[in-house]
KOLMARGU-277361 format. One record per residue: residue in three letters; x, y, z of N, C-alpha, C in turn; residue number from 0. Coordinates in steps of 0.1 Angstrom, whole numbers. Atoms other than C-alpha are relative to their C-alpha. Example, Ala and Ser with C-alpha at 12.3 -4.5 7.8 and 13.67 -1.06 7.14 Angstrom:
KOLMARGU-277361
NODE type    nu    nv    nw   cau   cav   caw    cu    cv    cw seq
NODE  ALA     9   -12     0   123   -45    78     9    12     0   0
NODE  SER    -9   -11     0   137   -11    71    -8    11     8   1
This chain:
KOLMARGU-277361
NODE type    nu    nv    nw   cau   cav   caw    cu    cv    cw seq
NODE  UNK    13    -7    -4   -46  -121   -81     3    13     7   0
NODE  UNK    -5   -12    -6   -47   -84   -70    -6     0    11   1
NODE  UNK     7     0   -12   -57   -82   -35     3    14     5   2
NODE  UNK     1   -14    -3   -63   -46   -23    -6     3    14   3
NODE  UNK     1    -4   -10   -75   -48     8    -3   -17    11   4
NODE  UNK    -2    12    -8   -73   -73    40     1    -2    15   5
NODE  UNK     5    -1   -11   -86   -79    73     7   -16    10   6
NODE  UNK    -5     9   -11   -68   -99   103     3     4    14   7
NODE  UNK    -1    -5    -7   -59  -102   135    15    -5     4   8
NODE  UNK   -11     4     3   -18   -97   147    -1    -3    15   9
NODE  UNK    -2    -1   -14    -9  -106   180    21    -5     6  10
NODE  UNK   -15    -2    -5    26  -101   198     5   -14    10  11
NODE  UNK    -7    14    -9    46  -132   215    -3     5    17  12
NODE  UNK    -1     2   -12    40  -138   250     8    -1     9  13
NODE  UNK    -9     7   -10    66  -134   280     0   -12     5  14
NODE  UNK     2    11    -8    78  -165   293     2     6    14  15
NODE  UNK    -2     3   -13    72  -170   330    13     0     6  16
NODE  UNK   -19     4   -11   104  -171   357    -3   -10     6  17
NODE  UNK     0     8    -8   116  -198   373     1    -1    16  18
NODE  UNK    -1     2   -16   113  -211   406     8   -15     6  19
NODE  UNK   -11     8    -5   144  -232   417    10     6     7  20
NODE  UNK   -14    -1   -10   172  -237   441    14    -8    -3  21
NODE  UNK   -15     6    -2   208  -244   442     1   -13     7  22
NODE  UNK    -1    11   -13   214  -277   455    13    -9   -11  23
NODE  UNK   -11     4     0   249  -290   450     5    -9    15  24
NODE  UNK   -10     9    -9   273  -318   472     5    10     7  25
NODE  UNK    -6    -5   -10   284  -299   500    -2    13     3  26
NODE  UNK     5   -13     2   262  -270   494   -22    -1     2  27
NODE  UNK     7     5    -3   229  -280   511    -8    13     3  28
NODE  UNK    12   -12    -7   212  -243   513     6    11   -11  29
NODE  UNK    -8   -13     5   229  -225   480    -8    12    -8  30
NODE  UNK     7   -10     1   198  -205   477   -14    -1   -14  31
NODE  UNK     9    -1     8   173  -195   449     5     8   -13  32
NODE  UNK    -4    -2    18   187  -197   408   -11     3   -10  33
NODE  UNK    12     0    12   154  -192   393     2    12   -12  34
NODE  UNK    -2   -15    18   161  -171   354   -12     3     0  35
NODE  UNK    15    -1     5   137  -152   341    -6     1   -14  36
NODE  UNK     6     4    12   114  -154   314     6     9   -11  37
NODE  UNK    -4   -13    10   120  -141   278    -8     6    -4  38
NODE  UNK    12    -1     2   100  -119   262    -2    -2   -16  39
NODE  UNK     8    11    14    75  -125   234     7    10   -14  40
NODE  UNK    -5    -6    12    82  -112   200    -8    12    -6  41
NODE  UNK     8   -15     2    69   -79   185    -4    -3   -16  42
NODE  UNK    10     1    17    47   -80   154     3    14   -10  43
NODE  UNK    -6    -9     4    68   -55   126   -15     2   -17  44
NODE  UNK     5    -3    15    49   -43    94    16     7    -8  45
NODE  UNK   -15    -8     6    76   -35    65    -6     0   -11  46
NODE  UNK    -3    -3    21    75   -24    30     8    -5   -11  47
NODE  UNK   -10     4     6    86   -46     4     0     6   -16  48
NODE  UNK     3    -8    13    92   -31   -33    -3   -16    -6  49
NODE  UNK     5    14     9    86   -75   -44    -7     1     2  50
NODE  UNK    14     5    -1    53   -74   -31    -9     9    -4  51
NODE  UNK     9   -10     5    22   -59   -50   -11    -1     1  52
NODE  UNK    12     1     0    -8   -70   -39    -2   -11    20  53
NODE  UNK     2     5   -14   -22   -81    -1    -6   -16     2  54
NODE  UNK     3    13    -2   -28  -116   -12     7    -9    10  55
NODE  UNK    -6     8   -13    -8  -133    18    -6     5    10  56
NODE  UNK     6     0   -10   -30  -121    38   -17    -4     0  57
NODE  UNK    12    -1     0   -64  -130    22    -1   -14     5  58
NODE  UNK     6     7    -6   -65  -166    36     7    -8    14  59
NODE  UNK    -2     1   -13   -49  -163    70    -4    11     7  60
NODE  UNK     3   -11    -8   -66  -145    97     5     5    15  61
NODE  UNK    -5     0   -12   -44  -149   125    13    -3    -2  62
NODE  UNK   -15    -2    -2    -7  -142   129     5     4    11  63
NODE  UNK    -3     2   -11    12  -148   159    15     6     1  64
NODE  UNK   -13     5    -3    46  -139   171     3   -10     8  65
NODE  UNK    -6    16    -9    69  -168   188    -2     9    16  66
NODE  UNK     3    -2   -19    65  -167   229    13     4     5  67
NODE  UNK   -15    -1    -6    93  -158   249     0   -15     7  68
NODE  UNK    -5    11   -12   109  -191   267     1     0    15  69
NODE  UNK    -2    -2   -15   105  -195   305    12    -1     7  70
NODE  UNK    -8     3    -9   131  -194   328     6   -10     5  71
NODE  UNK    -7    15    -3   154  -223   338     7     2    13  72
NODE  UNK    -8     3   -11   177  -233   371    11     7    -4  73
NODE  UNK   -19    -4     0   214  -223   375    -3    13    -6  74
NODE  UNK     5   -15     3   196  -183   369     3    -2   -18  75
NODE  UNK    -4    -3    10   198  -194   334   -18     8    -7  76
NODE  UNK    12    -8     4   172  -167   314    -7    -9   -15  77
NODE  UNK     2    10    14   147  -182   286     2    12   -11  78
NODE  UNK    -5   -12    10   153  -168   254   -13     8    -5  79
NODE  UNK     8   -12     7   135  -139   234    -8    -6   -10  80
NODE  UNK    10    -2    10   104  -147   211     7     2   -15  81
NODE  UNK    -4    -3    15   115  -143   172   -16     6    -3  82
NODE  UNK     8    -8     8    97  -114   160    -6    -1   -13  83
NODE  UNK    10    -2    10    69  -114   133     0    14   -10  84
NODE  UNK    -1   -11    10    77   -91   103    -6    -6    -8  85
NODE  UNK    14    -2     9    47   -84    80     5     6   -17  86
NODE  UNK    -1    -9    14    57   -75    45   -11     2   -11  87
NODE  UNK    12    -8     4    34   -52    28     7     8   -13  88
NODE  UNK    -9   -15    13    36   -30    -8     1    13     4  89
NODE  UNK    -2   -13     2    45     5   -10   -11     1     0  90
NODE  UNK    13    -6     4    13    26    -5   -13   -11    12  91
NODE  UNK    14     2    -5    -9     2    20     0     9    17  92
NODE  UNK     4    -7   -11   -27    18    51    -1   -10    12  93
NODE  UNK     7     7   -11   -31     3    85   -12     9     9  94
NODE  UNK    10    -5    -4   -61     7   103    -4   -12    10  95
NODE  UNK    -1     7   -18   -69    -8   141   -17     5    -1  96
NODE  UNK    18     3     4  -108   -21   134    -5    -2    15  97
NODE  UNK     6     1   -14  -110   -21   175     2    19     8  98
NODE  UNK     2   -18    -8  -105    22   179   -10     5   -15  99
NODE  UNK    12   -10     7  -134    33   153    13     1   -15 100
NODE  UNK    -2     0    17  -111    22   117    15    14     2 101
NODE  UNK   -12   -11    -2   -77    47   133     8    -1    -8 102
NODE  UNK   -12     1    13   -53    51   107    16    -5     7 103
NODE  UNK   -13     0    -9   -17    38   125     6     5    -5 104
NODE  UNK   -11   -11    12     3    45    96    -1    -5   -11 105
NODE  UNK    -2     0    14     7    49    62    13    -1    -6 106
NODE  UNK   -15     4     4    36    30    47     2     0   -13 107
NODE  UNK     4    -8    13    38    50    16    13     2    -4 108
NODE  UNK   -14     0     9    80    44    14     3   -12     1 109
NODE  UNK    -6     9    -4   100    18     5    11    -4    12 110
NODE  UNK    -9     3   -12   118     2    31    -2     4    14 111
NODE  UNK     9    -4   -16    93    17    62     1   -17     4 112
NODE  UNK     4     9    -8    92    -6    93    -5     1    11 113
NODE  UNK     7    -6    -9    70     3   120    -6   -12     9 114
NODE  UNK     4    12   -14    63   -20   152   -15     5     4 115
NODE  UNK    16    -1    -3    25   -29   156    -7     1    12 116
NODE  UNK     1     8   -13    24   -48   184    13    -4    10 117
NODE  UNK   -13     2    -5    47   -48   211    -3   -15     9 118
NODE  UNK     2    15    -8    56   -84   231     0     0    18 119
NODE  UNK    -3    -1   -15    49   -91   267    17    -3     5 120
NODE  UNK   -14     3    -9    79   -86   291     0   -17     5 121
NODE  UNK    -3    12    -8    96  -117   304    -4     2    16 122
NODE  UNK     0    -2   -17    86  -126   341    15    -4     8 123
NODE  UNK    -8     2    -4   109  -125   366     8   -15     8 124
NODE  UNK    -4    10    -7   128  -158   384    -2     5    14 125
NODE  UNK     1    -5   -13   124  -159   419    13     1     8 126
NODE  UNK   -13    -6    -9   164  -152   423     1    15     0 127
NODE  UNK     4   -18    -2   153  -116   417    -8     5    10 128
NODE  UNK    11   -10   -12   128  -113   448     9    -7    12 129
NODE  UNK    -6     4   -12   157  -129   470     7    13    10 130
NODE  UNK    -5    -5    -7   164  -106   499     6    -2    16 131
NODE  UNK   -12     6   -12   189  -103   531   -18    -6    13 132
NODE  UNK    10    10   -12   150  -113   548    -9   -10    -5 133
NODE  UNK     8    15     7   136  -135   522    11    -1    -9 134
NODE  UNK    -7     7     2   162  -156   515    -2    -8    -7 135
NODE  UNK    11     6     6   136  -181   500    -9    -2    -7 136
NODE  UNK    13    -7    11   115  -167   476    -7   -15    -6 137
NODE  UNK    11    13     9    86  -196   464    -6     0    -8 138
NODE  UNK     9    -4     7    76  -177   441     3     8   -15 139
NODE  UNK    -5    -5    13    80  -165   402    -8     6    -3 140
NODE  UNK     6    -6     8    67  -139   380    -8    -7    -8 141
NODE  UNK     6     7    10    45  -148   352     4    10    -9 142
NODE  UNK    -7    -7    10    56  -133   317   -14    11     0 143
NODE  UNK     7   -13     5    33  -103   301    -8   -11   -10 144
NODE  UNK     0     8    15    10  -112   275     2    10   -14 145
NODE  UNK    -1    -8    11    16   -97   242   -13     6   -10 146
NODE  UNK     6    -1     2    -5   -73   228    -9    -2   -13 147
NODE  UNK    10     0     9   -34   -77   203    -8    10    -4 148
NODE  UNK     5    -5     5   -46   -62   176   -12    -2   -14 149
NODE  UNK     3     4    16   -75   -65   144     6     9    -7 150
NODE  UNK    -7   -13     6   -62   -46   119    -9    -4   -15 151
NODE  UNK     6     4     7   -78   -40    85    14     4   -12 152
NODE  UNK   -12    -4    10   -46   -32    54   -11    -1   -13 153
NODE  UNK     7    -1    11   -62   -12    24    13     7    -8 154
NODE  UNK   -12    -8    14   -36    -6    -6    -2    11    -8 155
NODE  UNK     4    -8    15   -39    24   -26    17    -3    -8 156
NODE  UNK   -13    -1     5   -10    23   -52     7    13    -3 157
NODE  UNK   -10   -15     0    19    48   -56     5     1   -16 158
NODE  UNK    -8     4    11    26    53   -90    -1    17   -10 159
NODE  UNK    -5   -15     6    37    91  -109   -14     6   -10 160
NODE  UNK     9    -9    10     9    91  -134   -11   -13    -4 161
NODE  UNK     7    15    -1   -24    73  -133    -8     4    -9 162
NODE  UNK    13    -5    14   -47    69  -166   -13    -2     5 163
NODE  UNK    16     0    -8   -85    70  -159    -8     6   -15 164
NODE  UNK     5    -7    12  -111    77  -186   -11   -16     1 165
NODE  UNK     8     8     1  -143    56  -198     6   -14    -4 166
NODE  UNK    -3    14     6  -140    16  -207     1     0   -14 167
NODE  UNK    -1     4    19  -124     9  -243     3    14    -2 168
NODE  UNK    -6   -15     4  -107    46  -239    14    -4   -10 169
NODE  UNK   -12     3     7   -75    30  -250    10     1    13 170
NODE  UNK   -11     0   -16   -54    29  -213    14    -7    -5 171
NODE  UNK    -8    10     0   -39    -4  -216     4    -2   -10 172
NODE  UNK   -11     0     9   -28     1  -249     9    12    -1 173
NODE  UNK   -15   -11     2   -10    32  -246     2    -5    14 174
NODE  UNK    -5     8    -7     2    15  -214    11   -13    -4 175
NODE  UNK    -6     6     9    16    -8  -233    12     2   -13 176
NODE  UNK   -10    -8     8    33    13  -257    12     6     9 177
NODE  UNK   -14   -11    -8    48    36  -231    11   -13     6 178
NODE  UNK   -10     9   -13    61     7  -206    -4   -16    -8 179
NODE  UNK     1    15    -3    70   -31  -206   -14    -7     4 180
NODE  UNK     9    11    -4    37   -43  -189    -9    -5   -13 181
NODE  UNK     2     1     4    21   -60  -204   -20    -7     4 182
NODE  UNK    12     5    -1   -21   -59  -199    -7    -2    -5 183
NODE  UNK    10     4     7   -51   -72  -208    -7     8   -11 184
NODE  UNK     3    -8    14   -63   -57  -243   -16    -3    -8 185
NODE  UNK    15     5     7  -102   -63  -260    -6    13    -1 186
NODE  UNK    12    -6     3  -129   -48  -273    -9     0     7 187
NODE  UNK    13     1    -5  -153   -51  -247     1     8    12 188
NODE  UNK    -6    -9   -13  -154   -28  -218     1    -7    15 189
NODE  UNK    -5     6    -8  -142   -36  -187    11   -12     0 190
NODE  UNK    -8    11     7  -115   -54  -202    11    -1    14 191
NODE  UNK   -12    -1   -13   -91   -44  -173    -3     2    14 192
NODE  UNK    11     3   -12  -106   -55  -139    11     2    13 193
NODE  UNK    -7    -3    -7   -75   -48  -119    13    12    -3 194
NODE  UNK   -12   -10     1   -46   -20  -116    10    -7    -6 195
NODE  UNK   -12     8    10   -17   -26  -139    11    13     3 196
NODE  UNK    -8    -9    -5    13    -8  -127    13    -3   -14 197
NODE  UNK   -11    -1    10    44     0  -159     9    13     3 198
NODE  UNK   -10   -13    -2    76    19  -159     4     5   -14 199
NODE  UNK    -3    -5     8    81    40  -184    15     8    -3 200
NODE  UNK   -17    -2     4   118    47  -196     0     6   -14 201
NODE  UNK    -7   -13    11   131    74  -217    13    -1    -3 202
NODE  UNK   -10    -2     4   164    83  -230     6     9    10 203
NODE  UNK   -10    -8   -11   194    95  -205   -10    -8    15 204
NODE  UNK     3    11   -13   182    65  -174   -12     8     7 205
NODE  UNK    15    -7    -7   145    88  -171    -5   -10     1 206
NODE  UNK    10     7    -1   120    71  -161   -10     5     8 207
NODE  UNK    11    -2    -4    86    71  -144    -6   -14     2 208
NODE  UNK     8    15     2    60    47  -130   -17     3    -2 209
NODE  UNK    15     0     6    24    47  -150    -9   -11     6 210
NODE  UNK    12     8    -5    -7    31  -138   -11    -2    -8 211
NODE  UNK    11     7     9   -32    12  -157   -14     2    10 212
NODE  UNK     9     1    -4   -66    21  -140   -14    -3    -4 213
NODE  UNK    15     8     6  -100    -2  -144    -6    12    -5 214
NODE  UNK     9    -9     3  -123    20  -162   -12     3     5 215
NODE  UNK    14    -5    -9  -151    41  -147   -13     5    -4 216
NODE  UNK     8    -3     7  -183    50  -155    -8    12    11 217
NODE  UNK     9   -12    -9  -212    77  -143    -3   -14    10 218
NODE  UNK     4     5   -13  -219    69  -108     8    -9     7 219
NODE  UNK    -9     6    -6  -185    51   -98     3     4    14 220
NODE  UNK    -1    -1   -13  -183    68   -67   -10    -3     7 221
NODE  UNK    17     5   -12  -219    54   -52     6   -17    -2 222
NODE  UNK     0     9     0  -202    20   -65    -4    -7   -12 223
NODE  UNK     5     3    14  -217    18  -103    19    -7   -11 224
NODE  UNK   -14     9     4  -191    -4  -122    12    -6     7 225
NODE  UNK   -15     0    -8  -154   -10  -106     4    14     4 226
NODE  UNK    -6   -16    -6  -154    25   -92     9     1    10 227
NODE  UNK    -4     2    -8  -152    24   -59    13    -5     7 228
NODE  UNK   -13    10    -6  -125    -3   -53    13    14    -5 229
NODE  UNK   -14    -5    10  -104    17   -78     3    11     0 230
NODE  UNK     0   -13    -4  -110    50   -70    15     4     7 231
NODE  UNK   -11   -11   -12   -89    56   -42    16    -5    -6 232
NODE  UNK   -10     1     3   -57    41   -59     6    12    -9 233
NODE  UNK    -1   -16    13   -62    76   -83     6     8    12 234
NODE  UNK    -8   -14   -13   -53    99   -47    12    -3     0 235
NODE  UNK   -15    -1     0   -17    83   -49    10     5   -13 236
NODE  UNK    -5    -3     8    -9    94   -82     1    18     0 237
NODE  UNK    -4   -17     0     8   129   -88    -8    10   -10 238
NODE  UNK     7    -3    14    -6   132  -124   -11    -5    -3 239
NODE  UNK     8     8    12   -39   120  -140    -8     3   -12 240
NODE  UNK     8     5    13   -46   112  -172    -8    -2    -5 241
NODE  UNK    15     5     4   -77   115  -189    -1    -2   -15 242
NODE  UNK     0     5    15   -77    93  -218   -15     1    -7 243
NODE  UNK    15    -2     1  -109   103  -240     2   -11   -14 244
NODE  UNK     2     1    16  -118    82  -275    -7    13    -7 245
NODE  UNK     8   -11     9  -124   106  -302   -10    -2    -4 246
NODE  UNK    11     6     9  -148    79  -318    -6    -6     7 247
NODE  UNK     7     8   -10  -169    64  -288    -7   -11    -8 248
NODE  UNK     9     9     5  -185    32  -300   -14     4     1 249
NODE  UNK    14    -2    -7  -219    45  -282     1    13   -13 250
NODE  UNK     4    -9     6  -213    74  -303    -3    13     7 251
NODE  UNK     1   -10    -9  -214    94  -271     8    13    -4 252
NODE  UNK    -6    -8    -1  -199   128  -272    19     4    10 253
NODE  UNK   -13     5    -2  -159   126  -262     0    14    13 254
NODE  UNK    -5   -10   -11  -163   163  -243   -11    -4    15 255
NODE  UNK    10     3    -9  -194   149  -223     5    -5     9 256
NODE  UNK    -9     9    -9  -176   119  -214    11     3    12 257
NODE  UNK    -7    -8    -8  -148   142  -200    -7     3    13 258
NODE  UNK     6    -7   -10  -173   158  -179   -11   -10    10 259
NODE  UNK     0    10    -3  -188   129  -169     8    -5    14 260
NODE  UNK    -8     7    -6  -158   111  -154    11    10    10 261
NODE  UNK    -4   -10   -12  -145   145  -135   -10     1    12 262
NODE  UNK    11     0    -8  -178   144  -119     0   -10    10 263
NODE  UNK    -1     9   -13  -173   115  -101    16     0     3 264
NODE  UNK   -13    -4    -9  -131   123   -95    -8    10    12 265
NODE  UNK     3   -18   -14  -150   155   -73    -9   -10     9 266
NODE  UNK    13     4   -11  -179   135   -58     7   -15     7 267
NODE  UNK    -8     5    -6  -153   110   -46    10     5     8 268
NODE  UNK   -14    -5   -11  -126   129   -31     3    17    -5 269
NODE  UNK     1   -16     7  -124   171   -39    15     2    -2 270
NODE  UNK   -11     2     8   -88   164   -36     7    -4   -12 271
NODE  UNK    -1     2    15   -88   148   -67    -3    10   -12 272
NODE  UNK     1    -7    10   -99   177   -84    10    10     2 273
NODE  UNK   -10   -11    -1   -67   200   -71    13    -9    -7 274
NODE  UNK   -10     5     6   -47   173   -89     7     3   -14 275
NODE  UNK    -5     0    19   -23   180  -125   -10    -9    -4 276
NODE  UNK    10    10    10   -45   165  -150     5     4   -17 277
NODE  UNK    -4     1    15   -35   157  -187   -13    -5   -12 278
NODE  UNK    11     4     5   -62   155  -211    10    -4   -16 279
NODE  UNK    -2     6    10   -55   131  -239    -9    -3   -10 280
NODE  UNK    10     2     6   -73   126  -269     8   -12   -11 281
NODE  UNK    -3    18     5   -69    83  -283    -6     2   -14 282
NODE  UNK     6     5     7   -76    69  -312     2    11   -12 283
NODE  UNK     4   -11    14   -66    96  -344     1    -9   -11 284
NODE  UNK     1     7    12   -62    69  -367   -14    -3    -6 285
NODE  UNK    12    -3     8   -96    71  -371    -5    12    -3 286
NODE  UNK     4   -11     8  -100   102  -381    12    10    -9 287
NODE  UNK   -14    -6    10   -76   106  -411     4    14     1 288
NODE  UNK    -4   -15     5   -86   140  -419     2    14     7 289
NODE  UNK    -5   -10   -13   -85   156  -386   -12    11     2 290
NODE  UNK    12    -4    -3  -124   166  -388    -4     2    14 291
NODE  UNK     4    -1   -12  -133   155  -356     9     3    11 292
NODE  UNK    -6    -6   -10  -105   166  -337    -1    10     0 293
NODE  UNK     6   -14     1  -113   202  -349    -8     2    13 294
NODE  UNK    10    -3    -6  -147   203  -334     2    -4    16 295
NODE  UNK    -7     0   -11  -133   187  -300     9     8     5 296
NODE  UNK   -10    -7    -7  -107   211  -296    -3    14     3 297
NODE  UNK     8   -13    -3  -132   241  -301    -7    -1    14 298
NODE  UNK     8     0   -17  -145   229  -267     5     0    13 299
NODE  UNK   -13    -1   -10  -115   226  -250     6    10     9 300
NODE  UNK    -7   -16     1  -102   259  -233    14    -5     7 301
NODE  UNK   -14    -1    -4   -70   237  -218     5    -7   -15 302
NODE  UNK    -7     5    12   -46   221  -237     1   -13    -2 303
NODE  UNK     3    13     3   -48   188  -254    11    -7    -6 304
NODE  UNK    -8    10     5   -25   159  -263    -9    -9   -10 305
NODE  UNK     4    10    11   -33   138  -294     7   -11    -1 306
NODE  UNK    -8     7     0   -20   105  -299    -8   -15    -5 307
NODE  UNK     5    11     6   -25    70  -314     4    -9     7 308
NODE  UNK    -9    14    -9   -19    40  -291     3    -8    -5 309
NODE  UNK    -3    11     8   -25    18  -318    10    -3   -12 310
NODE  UNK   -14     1     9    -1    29  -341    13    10     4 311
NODE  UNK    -6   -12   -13    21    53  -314     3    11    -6 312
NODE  UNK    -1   -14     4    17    83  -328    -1    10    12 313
NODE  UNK    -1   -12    -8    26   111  -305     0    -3    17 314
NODE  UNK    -1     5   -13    32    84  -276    16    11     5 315
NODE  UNK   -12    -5     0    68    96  -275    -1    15     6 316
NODE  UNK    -1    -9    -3    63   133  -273    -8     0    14 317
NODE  UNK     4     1   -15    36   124  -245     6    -4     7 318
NODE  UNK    -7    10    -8    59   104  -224    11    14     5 319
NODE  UNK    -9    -6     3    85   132  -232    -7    13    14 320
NODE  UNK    11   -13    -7    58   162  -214    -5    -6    14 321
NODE  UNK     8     0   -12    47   140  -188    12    -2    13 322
NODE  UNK   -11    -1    -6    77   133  -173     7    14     5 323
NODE  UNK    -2   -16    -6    86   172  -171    -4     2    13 324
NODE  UNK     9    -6   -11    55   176  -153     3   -12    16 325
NODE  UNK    -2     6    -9    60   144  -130    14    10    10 326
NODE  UNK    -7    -8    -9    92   163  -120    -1    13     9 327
NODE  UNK     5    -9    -7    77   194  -113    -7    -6    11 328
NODE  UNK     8     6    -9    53   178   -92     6    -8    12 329
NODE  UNK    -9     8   -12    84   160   -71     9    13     5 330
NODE  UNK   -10   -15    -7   105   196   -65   -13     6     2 331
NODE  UNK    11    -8   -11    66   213   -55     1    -8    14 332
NODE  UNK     5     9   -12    62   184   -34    12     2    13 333
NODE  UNK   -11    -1    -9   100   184   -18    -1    15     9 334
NODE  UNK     2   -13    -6    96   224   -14    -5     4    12 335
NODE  UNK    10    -3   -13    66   226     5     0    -9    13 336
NODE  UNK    -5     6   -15    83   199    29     7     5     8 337
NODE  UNK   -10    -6     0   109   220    32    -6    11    10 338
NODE  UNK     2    -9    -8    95   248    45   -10     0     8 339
NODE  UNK    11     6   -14    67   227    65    10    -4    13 340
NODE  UNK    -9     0   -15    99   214    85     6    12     4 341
């Protein structure tokens, strides 16, 4: 099951307390105050794992603890340290602290990030630490810290080079299937594909890329009309997107309308989305042998258009071939302007 977003609360191990004991050995009837002190509690980590792709381990536990620290023992022996709580999370989710107004902490957008949430209370001290040359006697121990708490809410967008987007029954998940290994859901009926489908696409000479399968959208998906919303924001992590159109709409809709349509709500969702590469594809030429209707489509066009057949892969190849270029361009802009931001 895809789980995309997930609300709990983490909380950090608890110092143990110090002890309060004395020396008392055979022929040593006053050998003072051995009290250790506490350990402390354990720290709550979030990490990034590239196995994990969806926030289901957290949709039906709402509370995650680190271990305590151990209290303090006699003979100044110390208790031990808490065993820390590491959170593994996919590439691409957000944290957000649902007790400062929804604050962003961080965005764990690489593999292998590990960022400490929650730190653990200190151990308390023994009372052979408050012994001095005028209190000799100390009766008295620290108590540990407690470890802090937080709610937190984790919403996933996905990271993936090039994400397809276009009306229901555009053809996605089958040229998705062409280009890459995954392997998703396929029908005639719209909304066939109710969750994100992530494929890597592999070329010739060890290229590759990673393609995204995105639910399809309709007018009014950014108010929440179909699976918009949810699915929206996993389109802001992509470099590229893809606007797969049918030439032959079932509805018999207009294929340039459509286009304009489904840009409408990329802008009324996020305006960043509209300063994004975008690849316009046009699905489905095996139904139009004679290359009629792609005519009149391309007189309306003023960018440039990719043709291609999912169902019998006509002109997957060369697309895969072009998008990949662009994907690299889009990784040396990106590197650049870090470059001269540091």
């Amino acid at each position: 099951m895809f789980i995309d977003q997930a609300k709990l609360r983490v909380k950090a191990g608890d110092g143990g307390d110090g002890c309060v004991a004395f020396r008392r050995e055979k022929f040593i009837p006053k050998g003072g105050p051995n009290g250790g002190d506490g350990g402390a509690g354990g720290d709550v980590y979030f990490q990034t794992a590239e196995d994990v792709d969806t926030l289901l381990d957290f949709s039906g536990r709402a509370i995650w603890k680190a271990q305590n620290g151990m209290p303090g023992e006699g003979s100044n022996c110390s208790g031990l340290d808490g065993k820390d709580l590491i959170l593994k999370v996919p590439v691409g989710t957000q944290i957000y602290d649902e007790d400062l107004d929804s604050l962003l902490l961080q965005d764990m957008d690489k593999p292998g990030m590990k960022v400490k949430i929650c730190r653990g209370g200190k151990g308390g001290r023994g009372n052979k630490a408050f012994a001095t040359s005028t209190r000799q006697t100390p009766r008295f121990a620290q108590s540990g810290q407690p470890g802090r708490e937080r709610n937190l809410k984790l919403i996933l967008k996905l990271i993936a080079d090039v994400g397809l987007v276009g009306l229901p029954n555009a053809g996605k998940s089958t040229m998705l299937s062409r280009c890459s290994k995954a392997r998703p859901k396929i029908a005639s009926y719209p909304f066939t594909t109710l969750e994100p489908v992530l494929g890597i696409v592999e070329l010739t000479g060890y290229r590759r890329f990673v393609m995204a399968d995105l639910p399809g959208l309709i007018e009014g998906a950014h108010k929440g009309a179909g699976l918009g919303v949810d699915f929206l924001r996993h389109i802001e992590r992509t470099r590229i997107i893809v606007h797969i159109l049918d030439i032959m709409p079932m509805d018999e809709s207009d294929p340039v309308d459509n286009y304009k349509k489904i840009r409408k709500e990329l802008l009324s969702y996020s305006k960043a989305l509209g300063k994004k590469k975008e690849v316009i594809v046009l699905n489905k030429l095996d139904l139009d042998p004679d290359g009629e209707i792609l005519k009149k489509i391309k007189k309306k066009f003023k960018k440039k258009i990719f043709t291609i057949s999912a169902v019998t892969g006509k002109g997957i190849r060369e697309l895969s071939e072009e998008l990949f270029k662009l994907v690299q361009k889009e990784k040396e802009v990106k590197s650049t302007s870090k470059i001269k931001k540091d």
